[in-house]
Legacy VTK file of the C-alpha trace (Angstrom):
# vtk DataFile Version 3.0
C-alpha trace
ASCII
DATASET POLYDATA
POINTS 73 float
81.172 110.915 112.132
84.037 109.444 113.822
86.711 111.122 116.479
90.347 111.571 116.486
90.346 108.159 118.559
89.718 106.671 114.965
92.260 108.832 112.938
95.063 108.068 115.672
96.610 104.816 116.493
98.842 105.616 119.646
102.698 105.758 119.057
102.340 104.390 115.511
100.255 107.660 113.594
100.493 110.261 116.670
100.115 110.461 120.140
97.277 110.672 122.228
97.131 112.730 125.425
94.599 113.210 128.404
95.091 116.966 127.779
97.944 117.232 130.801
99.901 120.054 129.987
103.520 118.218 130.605
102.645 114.779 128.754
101.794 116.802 125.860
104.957 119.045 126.154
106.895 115.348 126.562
105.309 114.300 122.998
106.417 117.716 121.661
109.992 117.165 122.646
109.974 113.705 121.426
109.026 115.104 117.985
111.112 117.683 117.945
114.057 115.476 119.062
113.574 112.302 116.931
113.317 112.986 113.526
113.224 109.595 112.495
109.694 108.855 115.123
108.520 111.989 112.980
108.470 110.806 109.389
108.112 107.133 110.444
104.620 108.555 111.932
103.735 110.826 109.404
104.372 107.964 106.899
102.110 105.863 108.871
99.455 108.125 109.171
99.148 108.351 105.455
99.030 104.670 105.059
96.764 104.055 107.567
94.643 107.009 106.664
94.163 106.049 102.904
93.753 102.148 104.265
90.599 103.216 106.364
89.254 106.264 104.649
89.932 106.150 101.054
86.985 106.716 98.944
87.465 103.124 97.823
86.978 102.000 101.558
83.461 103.877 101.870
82.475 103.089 98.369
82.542 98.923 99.500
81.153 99.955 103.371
78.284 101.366 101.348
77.948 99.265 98.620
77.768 96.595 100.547
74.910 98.277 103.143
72.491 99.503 100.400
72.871 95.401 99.158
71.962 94.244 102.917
69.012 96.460 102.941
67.928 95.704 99.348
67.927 92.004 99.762
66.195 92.366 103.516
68.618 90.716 105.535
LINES 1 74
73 0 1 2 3 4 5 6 7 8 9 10 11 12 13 14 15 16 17 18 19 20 21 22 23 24 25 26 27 28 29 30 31 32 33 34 35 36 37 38 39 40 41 42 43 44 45 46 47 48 49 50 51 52 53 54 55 56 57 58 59 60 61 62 63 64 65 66 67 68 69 70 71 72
């Protein structure tokens, strides 16, 4: 399976952090702060959640495998 590298897109669906203590604190306050950068994000990490990892999504990546291997190519 994947990481949270793939479920993240930086500044557009969350934040991603080395771990440092204060960046993460920084990301907390900008959160808490901007109300708008909250919902904008959570709305984005719905759309590009379902976008990537719907059922539908997998259903074609696999679909479309099991006919590669089928046919030999």
């Amino acid at each position: 399976m994947g990481s949270i590298r793939e479920l993240i897109v930086h500044g557009k669906t969350g934040f991603l952090t080395s771990g440092d203590a204060e960046e993460i604190s920084n990301y907390l306050s900008r959160l808490i702060h901007e109300p708008n950068l909250r919902l904008a994000m959570g709305a984005d990490a719905i759309k590009y959640a379902n976008s990537q990892f719907s059922i539908d999504v997998f259903q074609r990546f696999y679909r479309k495998l099991y006919l590669t291997l089928a046919e030999g190519d």
